[in-house]
Every structure is written in C-alpha cells, then in structure tokens.
N, C-alpha and C positions, 0 to 999 in steps of 0.2 A: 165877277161878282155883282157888277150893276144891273143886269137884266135879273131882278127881283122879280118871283112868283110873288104877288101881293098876298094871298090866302096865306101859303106856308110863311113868307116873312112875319107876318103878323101874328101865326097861330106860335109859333116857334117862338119870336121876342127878338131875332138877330139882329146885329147890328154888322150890316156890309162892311164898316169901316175899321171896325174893329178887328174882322177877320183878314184883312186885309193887312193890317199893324200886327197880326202875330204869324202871319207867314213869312213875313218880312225878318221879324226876330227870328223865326225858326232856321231863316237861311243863314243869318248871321252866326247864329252858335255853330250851326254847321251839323250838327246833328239831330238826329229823333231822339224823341222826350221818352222817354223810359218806361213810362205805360203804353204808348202807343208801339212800341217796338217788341213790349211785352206779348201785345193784342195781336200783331202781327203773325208770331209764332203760331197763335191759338190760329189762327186765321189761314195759317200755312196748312195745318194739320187739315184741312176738311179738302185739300186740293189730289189727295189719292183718291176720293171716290166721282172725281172727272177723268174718263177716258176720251182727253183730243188732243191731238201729236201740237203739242205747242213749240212752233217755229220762231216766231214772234210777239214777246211782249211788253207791253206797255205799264210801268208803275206811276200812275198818276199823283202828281206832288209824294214822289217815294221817297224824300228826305224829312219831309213829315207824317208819313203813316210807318213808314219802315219795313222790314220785311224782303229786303233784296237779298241777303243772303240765302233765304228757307228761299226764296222762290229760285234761285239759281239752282241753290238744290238737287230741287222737286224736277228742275228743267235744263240739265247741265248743257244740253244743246242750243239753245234756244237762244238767240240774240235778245236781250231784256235792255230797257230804253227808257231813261225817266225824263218828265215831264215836268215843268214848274211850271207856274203861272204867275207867281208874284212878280207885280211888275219890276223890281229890282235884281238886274244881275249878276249875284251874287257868286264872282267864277273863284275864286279862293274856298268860299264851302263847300261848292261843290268840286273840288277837287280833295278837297280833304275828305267831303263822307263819299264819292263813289268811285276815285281813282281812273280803274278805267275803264270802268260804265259807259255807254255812249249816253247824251245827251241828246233830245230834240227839241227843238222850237214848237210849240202847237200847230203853229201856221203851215209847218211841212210835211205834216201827216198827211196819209191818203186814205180816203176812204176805204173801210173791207182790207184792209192791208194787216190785220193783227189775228189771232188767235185767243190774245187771252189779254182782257183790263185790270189790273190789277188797281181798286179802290179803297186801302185800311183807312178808316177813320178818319174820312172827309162827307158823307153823306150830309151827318147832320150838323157841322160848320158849313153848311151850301145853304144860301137863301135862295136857289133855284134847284131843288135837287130833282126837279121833272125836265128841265134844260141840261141839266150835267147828265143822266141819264142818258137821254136821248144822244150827244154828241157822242159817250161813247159806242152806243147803238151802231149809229154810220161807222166809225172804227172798225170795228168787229166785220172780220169777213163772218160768212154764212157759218155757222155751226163753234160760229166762236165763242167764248162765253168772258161776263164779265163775275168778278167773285170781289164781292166789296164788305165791310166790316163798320159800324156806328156805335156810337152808343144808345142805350137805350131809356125812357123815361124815367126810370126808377135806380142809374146811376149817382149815387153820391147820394143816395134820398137822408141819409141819415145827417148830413151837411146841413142840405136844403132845408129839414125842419129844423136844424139849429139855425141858420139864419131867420127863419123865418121868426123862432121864440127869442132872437137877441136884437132882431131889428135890424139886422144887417144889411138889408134890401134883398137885392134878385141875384142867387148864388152862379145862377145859369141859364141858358134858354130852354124852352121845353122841350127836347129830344123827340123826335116821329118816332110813334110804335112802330113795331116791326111787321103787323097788318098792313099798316099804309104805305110802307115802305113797298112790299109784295105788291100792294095795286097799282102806283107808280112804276113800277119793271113793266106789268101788265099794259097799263096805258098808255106805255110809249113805245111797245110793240117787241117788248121780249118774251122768249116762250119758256116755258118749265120753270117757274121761277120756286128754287125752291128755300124757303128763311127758318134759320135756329137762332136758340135764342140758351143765353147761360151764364146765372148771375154768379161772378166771382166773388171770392168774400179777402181784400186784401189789409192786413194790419199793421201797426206803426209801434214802435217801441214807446217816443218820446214824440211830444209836440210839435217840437222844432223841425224832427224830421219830416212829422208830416207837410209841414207848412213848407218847406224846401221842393219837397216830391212834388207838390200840390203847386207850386211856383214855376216849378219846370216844364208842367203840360203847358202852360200857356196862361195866354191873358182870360177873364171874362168877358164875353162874346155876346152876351144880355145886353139890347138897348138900354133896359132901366136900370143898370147896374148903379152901385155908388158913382155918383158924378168927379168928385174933387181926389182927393191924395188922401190915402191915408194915413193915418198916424203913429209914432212909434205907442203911441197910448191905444192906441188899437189895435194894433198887432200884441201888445199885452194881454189886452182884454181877450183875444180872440184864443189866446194859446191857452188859456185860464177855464173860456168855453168849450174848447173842443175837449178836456178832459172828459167832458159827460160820454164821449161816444167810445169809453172805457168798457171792454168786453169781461166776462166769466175771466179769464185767462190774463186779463191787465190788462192789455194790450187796445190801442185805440181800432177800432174796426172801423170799415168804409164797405159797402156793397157796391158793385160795376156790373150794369146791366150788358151784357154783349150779345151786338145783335150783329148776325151773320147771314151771306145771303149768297146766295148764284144763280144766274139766268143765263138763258143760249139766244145766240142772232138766229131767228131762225130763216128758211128758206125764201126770196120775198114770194109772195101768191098775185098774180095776175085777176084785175079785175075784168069781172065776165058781164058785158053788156051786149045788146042786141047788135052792136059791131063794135069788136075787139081788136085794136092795133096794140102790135108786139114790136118794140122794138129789138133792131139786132142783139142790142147790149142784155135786155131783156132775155132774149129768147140764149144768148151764150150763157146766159148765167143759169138758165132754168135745164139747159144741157149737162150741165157740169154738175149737176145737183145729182146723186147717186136714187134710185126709185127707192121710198119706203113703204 
C-alpha cells in the first residue's frame, strides 16, 4: 500500500494507513464483513458467462472480499489459493475461515501461472489500483482472466448527504467510477475488458442495527475523516439523524453502487522494428498460443 499513485490518492481522499489498520482487524475477526460476502455471491453469478478451463485460482485478500465458497463451486476442480497482504500473520483466522484452503505467500507466485484472479472489493480500498492491476496482469497466464468487484461513487449517497447536512465530516473516500476503472484494465494492457454496474437498495429495521452492520464492514478509509474518538453523545445524535433516511415502507434505506468488472491476459504481440530479436521464451510462448 506505500507505492501510492499520487493522482488517484488524492482524487479518492485514502488514507494508506488506515487501510492498512482495517485489514489487520479483518484478520483478527477472522471473517468477511457481511456485505462484502454478500457482494461476493452477486459477483459469483457473472462467472457462467466466462468460458476458461480454470485449473488455478487465486483470491486475492479472499478473507476480506469473500466469495471462496460460490467460487469453488463454479470450479469444483480447480486448486483456489488465498492471498493476504497484511503485514500481520494472522494463522489462527486463517485457519478458522479457510480450513483447508492452501495459503500462499505473495513472494512465491510465478508469473503466467494462474487462470483466474479473483478481486471482490479491494479495487477501490487500493491507493494504487493501476499497480495492483498490473501485478495481477503478470499473474495471469495467457487467456486468463481477472474478475474483480468495487464499490461505486454513489454507494451510501444517502449517508453521505446526511453527514454532509449534520456536519459530520467525510463519510468516505470518493470511489472510481466504473469508466475509469475499464481505462485502467486498458492501460495496463488487459483486453476485453468488459464493466456492469447495479445499484442495490438494502434496508434496516432499527438504528442500532444499522450502525452495527455499518461497524462491521470496517473502519473509515477518508484522510479527512473525524480526527479524535467519538462520543457516546454522538453516536446518540447520529442514531437520532439516520432516522431521516426512513423509506414509504418504514424502513431505513441505504443505496450500494456495484461495480463489476472482467478483463483477459491477452496473447503478448512482439514488437516489429527494422530488426526484430525473438527470444526463445518469446518465440515458445507465441507457439503455444492456438491461431485466431
């Protein structure tokens, strides 16, 4: 998380350190947060319209997006491999949420050695998400594909204007549309990259529960967030304010922008100049590539 794109840090509002402190918690509960395992599911569903014999996959921090079940699934053959990156580790939760999952180190991946990246809802918690792209990129043998899930700008909007009219500060960072998302896949040299997009509408009975659910995705990830501690007189005031976002129906409403996404490694293409050296490795891998 320290090789910061400065552009997206800045447009976004992240704070490295913070994302950092809630991966850390994530390992310690030892589970995935409840919407993200939700998102997960939705996220499984788009992986019948990929036809590639997935042998090997990769769920990148899959104790915090979730999703290894629907993906074993979808892949009953398929050796699946999760990944962590917090630097804490944390071998008690992960034995609790993946039993017997294999684990891998980052450091022992090979490049081209995978089929399929599995990324739910880490895109837009990445203050590099044109560096996180790209590594899974090398990952990915030839025709593999990565299928990743975010959220999108207009998640929680109806929060966001309540902080904004209570004064509460910065509810969250500014989430990448799912345009910019698609030119990133682009620019870091994936092909087909194809993004949906679909706002769920999720409601609350009671206050309390919301502020619990809303507790358990995680910390706030905004630099400019409240600085200090908050208070039991604030958490008063705020269960008092979220009553406004009372639906027809009673019920408190929240909107969740889901932004959904898959791209292919595609074949590399040899550059053609007035003299052109091929290497052997080159030239095996341009062998092995079937004629389209």
């Amino acid at each position: 998380m320290s090789n910061a794109d400065p552009q997206l840090a800045n447009a976004t509002g992240l704070d490295a350190a913070a994302i950092a402190r809630q991966q850390r918690r994530l390992l310690r509960a030892g589970q995935t947060p409840w919407l993200n395992e939700l998102l997960a599911r939705r996220m499984a569903e788009r992986l019948q319209w990929i036809k590639v014999d997935v042998r090997e996959a990769l769920l990148w921090q899959g104790l915090h997006g979730g999703g290894a079940a629907a993906l074993q699934a979808r892949y009953p053959q398929a050796r699946c491999r999760a990944v962590e990156e917090a630097a804490l580790p944390l071998l008690e939760a992960r034995r609790r949420f993946w039993q017997r999952r294999d684990w891998v180190e980052p450091a022992q991946l090979q490049p081209g050695s995978v089929q399929l990246v599995w990324a739910s809802q880490l895109l837009h918690a990445s203050v590099n998400p044109r560096a996180l792209m790209a590594r899974w990129l090398e990952l990915l043998a030839v025709d593999g594909f990565l299928m990743f899930s975010a959220f999108g700008p207009d998640s929680f909007i109806e929060l966001r204007q309540l902080y904004d009219r209570e004064g509460f500060g910065a509810l969250a960072p500014q989430w990448i549309d799912l345009h910019d998302l698609g030119d990133l896949l682009v620019e870091t040299g994936y092909a087909e990259p194809v993004m949906d997009q679909e706002r769920i509408q999720r409601s609350w009975a009671d206050a309390d529960s919301l502020w619990r659910d809303l507790a358990a995705i995680g910390g706030n990830l905004h630099r400019d967030r409240f600085a200090g501690l908050r208070t039991p007189r604030w958490r008063t005031r705020w269960l008092q304010a979220v009553e406004s976002l009372r639906g027809a129906d009673g019920r408190l409403q929240l909107t969740l922008e889901f932004v959904c996404g898959h791209a292919i490694k595609p074949a590399p293409r040899l550059a053609v100049t007035a003299e052109t050296r091929v290497s052997v490795a080159q030239l095996r891998e341009q062998l092995r590539q079937p004629r389209r």
